[in-house]
C-alpha positions in Angstrom: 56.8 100.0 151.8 57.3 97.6 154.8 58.1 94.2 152.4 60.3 96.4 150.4 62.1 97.1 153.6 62.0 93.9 154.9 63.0 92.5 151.7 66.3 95.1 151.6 67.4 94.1 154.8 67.1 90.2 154.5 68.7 90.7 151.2 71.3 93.1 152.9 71.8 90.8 155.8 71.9 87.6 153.5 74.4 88.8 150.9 76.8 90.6 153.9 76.8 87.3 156.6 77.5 85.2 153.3 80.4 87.2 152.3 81.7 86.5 155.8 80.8 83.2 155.8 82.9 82.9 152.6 85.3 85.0 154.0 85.6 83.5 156.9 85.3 79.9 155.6 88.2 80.6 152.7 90.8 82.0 155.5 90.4 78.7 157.6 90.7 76.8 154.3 93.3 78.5 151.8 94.8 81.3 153.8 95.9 79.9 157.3 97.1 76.9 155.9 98.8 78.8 153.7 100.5 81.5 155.1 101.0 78.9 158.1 104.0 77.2 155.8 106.0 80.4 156.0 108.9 80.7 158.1 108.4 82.6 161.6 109.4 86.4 160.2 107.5 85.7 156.5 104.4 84.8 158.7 104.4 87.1 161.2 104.9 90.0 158.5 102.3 88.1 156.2 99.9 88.5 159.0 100.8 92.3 159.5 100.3 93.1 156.2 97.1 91.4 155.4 96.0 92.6 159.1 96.7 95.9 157.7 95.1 95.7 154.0 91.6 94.2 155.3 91.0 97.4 157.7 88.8 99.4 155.2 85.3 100.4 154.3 84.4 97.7 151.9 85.2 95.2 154.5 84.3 96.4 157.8 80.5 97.5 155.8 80.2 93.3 154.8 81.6 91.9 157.9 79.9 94.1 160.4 76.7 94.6 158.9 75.2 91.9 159.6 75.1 93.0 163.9 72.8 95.6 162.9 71.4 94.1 159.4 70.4 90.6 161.6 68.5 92.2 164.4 67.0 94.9 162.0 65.5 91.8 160.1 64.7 89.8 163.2 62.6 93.1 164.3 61.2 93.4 160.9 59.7 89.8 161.3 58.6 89.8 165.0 55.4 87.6 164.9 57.3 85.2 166.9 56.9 82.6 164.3 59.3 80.5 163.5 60.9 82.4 161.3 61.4 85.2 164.0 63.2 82.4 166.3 65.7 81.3 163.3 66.5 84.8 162.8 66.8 86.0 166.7 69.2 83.2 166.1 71.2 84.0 163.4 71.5 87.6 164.9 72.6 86.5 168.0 75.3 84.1 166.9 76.6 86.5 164.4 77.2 88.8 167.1 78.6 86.6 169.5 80.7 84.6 166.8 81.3 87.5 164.4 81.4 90.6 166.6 82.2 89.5 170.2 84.7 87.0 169.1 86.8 89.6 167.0 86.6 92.5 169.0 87.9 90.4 172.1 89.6 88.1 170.7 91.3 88.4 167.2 91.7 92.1 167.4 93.5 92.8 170.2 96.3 89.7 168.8 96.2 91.8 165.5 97.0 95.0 167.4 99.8 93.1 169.2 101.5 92.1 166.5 100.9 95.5 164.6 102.7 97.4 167.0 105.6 95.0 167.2 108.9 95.5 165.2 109.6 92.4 163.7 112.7 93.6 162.1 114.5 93.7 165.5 113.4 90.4 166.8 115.8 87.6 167.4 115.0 84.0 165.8 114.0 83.0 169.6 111.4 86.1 170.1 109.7 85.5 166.6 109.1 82.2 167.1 107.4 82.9 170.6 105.5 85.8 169.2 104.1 83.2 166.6 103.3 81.0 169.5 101.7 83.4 171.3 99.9 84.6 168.1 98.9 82.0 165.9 97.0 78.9 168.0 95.1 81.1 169.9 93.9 83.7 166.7 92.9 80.7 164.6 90.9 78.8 167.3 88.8 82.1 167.2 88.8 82.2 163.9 87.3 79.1 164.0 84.7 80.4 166.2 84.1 83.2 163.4 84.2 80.2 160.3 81.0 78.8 162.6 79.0 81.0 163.6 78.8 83.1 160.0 78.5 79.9 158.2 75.6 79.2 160.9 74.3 82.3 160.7 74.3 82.5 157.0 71.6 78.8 157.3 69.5 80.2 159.7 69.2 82.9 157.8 68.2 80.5 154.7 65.8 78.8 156.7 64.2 81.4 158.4 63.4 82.6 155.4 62.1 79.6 153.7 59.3 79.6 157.0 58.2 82.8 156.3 54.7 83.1 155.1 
């Protein structure tokens, strides 16, 4: 019973900090650069609407699993080798880079720019709202793309230590 368990939560933590990895590595990559072509109103209400479609079970499961999925794994191999270390690791930096860094950080810019009216903005307040917005969320976001992507190797390696 215990490997099956262990083996459902590695597999469980794997598979959901790769998915944000991935996730996290294709925003920085594809999405931001993107959406970042866009005029000051197309991007701001780009933002709002993706903002606004990620919010849902499917994705808050994958991308906040791992905080409980990592340190339930790191627990479940706690002989202090050093597979235990890699994976105190990877918990730790998904939940600083990952969970800290979004509940802080990216969320509360989100939940600005939710709650404003874009439609009532002149061309002068967009484009400060944009300034305001759109340096400082993707330097976190950058802080998200590394850590999960760190995360997500520790993870790898840990693994490839254990006995």
């Amino acid at each position: 019973m215990e490997f099956k368990l262990k083996f459902i939560v590695f597999v469980l933590g794997l598979l959901f900090t790769g998915l944000t990895a991935g996730l996290c590595f294709t925003w920085s990559n594809a999405v931001t650069p993107g959406i970042g072509r866009l005029d000051n109103l197309e991007f701001l209400k780009a933002f709002q609407v993706m903002n606004r479609a990620i919010i849902n079970r499917t994705f808050l499961t994958v991308f906040f699993g791992p905080v409980i999925l990592l340190f339930l794994n790191t627990y479940l191999f706690r002989d202090y080798s050093t597979s235990f270390w890699l994976f105190l690791m990877a918990a730790v930096l998904f939940f600083v880079g990952i969970g800290l860094v979004t509940i802080f950080g990216n969320v509360p810019l989100n939940e600005v720019l939710d709650k404003t009216n874009l439609e009532i903005l002149s061309t002068a307040e967009l484009e400060t709202l944009r300034e305001k917005f759109e340096k400082p969320w993707n330097q976190l976001h950058t802080i998200r793309t590394l850590s999960s992507i760190s995360a997500f190797l520790l993870l790898i390696i840990g693994i490839l230590y254990s006995k």
